[in-house]
C-alpha positions as CSV (number, residue, x, y, z in Angstrom):
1,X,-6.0,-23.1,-30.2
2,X,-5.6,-24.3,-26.8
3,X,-1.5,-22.6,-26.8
4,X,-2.9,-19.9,-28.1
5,X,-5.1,-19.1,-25.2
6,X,-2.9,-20.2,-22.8
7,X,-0.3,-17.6,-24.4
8,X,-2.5,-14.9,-24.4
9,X,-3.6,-15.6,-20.8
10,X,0.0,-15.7,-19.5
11,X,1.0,-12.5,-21.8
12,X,-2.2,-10.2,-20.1
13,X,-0.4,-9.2,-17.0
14,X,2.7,-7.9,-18.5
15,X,0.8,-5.9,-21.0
16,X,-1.7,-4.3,-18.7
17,X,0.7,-4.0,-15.7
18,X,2.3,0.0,-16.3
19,X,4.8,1.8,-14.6
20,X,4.7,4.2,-12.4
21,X,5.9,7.1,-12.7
22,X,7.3,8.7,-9.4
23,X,7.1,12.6,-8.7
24,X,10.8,13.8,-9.4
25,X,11.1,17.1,-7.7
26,X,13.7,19.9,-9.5
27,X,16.7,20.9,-6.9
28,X,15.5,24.1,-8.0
29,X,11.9,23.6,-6.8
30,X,12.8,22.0,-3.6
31,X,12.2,24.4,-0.4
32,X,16.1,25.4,1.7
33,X,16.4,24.5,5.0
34,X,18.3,26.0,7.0
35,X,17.9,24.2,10.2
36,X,15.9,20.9,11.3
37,X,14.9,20.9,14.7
38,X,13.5,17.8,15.9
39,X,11.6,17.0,19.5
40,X,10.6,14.3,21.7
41,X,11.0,12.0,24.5
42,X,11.9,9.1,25.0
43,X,9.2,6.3,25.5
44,X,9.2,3.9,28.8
45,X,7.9,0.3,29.1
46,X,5.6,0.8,32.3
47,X,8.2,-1.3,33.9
48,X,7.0,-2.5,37.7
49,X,8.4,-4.2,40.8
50,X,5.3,-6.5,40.6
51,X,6.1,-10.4,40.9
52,X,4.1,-12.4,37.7
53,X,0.7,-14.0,38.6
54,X,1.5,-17.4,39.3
55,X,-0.9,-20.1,38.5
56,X,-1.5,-22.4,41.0
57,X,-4.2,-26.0,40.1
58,X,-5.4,-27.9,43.4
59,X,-6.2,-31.4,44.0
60,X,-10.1,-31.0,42.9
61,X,-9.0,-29.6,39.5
62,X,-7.2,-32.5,39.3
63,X,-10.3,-34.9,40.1
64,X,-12.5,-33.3,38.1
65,X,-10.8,-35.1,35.1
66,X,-10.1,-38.1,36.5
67,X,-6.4,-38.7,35.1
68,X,-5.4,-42.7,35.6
69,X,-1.3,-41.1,35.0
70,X,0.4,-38.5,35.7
71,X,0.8,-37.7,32.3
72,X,-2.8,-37.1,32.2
73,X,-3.1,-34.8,34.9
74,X,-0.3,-32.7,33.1
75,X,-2.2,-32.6,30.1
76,X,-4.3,-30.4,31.3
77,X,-2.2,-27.9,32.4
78,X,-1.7,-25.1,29.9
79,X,1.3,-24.9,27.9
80,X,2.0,-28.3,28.9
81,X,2.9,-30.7,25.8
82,X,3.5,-34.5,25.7
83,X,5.1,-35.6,22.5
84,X,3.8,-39.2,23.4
85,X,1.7,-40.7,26.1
C-alpha cells in the first residue's frame, strides 16, 4: 500500500507536467525587411573628479567604549574583522 502511494506520488508531476508548444511562425507569414535601423547613445557612469568621503573616528569615539586593547578599539570600526582576539 505504502509503495503504491509513494509511486503514485512520485509519478504525479510527470503526468500533469505538459509541453509547451511554442508559436512557430511560416517563412511565408513572416513580415520582409528590408532595412534595420537601429539608434542610441551610448550610456556614461556620472564619473567625477571628487575624492571618496573618508571616515575619520576621534579619541571620544574611542572612549565611549572603553576598549582595554587595541583590538578592541578596532572592533568597532566598520569593516574591520578579527579572526581571533
Amino acid at each position: 500500500m505504502r509503495n503504491t502511494l509513494l509511486a503514485c506520488v512520485a509519478a504525479a508531476p510527470m503526468l500533469l507536467a505538459t509541453g509547451a508548444n511554442a508559436q512557430v511562425m511560416a517563412a511565408s507569414e513572416a513580415p520582409a525587411v528590408s532595412e534595420l535601423i537601429v539608434t542610441g547613445e551610448i550610456t556614461f557612469r556620472n564619473r567625477t573628479e571628487d575624492t571618496a568621503p573618508a571616515l575619520s573616528y576621534d579619541l571620544e569615539y574611542f572612549q565611549k567604549f572603553e576598549p582595554l586593547t587595541a583590538g578592541d578599539a578596532m572592533k568597532r570600526v566598520p569593516s574591520v574583522q578579527f579572526l581571533s582576539d
